[in-house]
C-alpha positions, 0 to 999 in steps of 0.5 A: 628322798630329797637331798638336805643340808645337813646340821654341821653344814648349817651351823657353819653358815650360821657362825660365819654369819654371826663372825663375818656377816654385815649386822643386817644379814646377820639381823635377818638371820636372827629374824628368820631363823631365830624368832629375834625381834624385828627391832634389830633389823631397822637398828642395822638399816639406820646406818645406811640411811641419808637425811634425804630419807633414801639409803646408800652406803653400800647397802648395794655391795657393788655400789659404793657411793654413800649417796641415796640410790633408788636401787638401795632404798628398795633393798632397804624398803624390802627388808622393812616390809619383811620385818612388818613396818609400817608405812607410817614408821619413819625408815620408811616414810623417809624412803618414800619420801626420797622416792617421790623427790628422786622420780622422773616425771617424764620418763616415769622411772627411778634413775637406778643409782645417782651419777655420783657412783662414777666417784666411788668403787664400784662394779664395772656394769655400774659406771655411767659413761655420757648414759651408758647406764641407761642404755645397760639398764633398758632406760630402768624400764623394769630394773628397779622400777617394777620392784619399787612398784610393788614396794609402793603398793604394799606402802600404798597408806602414803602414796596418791593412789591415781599417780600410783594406779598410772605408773603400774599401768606404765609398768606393766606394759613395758613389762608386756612389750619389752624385748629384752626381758629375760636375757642377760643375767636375768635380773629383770625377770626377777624384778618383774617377778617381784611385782607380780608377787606382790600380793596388794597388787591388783589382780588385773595387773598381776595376770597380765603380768604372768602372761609375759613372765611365764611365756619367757621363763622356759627359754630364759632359764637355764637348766644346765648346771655347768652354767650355774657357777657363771652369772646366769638364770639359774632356777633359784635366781627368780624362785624362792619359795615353792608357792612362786607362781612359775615354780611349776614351770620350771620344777625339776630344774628347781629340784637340780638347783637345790641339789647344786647349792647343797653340793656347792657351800664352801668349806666356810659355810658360805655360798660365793659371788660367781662374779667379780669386778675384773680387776677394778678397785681390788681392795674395795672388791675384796670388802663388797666380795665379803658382804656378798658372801654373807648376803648370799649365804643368808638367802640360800639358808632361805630358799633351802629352809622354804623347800625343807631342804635343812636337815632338821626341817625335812620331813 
């Protein structure tokens, strides 16, 4: 029988998230797990929105500029997808907005955060120094571009449907072709991985897509739990739900991986950073480390919910 999270494990996530937790993660939690309306998940993004209609303010715990960021804004656009907000509501038809405004036409990429990142706390993979950040980030090739993709399409209702047709095409073969995808800490894998998942994707795309993602998830993945305390792919880094079109692939290490964040909750009832920023900015670190903590333990309470892994939904 598989192994779940047992019902005091849960209620102490569910307290820190409700004492500790940002408003957002604790209004996500409240959505998902406690049928609360959505309402309170747009009423906790407001505050992380500028009048460019793009979204800063650390909603991206590693970056802490208050500026609009192409990076903060698919974070925000994520939630109000979930949440079920139209195109036509005004979050996110301001997010859209600063998306076409902050675009580069000539390389078809969002710059992933603006330069003034430089001037706040933030992690040390996020400084730009004379366009390190694009050589870091694959000139945002995949990361965020392919998750904004998606987003676009699900909002499609207000964006022009050729300038949207040819930037997937874009995407997607830079996707195919691109050398990289899958090393490193394997966000872009999970970025690309959110495109293809995409459901109003067009099917020719989302294929060509799976053929790239599936034939690099088996080296890219690790399967050693010795890794998993370090900034690496584990399984659930790219595998949320067990309808996810490369779960098969990868399914026992799944079954590990689920064992593993069980096994690993902290005495508090968090799930932690297995990163830090080296030293730079202590104080600033220690603020994004608490928000991390609640933003983490709020998704693994839901990929261990989507698996049955929580004692009162295992079957």
């Amino acid at each position: 029988m598989a192994r779940t999270l047992g019902l005091a494990a849960f209620d102490r996530a569910r307290r820190f998230l409700e004492v500790e937790a940002r408003s957002l993660d604790r209004a996500l939690f409240e959505f998902r797990f406690e049928g609360a309306p959505a309402e309170a998940v747009a009423a906790a993004l407001v505050v992380y929105q500028n009048d460019d209609g793009g979204f800063g303010h650390a909603l991206e715990p590693d970056v802490r500029t208050p500026s609009s960021s192409a990076l903060a804004t698919g974070i925000a656009l994520q939630a109000l997808k979930e949440i079920g907000y139209p195109a036509s509501h005004d979050l996110v038809a301001g997010a859209i907005r600063y998306l076409a405004g902050s675009f580069y036409p000539v390389d078809q990429v969002w710059r992933a955060v603006p330069p003034d990142a430089n001037e706040h706390p933030h992690a040390p993979w996020w400084h730009d120094e004379d366009g390190s950040l694009a050589r870091t980030f694959d000139g945002y090739l995949i990361i965020p571009r392919a998750q904004l993709v998606g987003l676009l399409h699900h909002f499609s209702d207000s964006v022009p449907a050729q300038w949207l047709e040819d930037l997937t095409e874009r995407t997607v073969s830079d996707v195919e072709t691109i050398e990289a995808l899958g090393t490193g800490g394997g966000d872009d894998l999970a970025y690309a991985l959110a495109l293809a998942e995409e459901r109003t994707l067009p099917e020719q795309f989302r294929m060509r897509l799976l053929r790239r993602i599936r034939a690099v998830v088996p080296r890219a993945v690790s399967r050693d739990p010795a890794e998993w305390n370090s900034y690496c792919i584990h399984p659930l880094k790219i595998v949320h739900r067990p309808d996810s079109p490369v779960a098969d692939q990868i399914w026992d290490a799944i079954q590990a991986d689920l064992d593993y964040q069980i096994d690993h909750q902290h005495p508090e009832g968090t799930w932690e950073p297995v990163w830090t920023w080296g030293g730079a900015y202590p104080s600033a670190w220690e603020q994004a480390r608490q928000e991390w903590r609640g933003h983490l333990t709020l998704e693994t309470l839901t990929i261990l919910q989507a698996f049955g892994r929580i004692e009162a939904q295992a079957s």
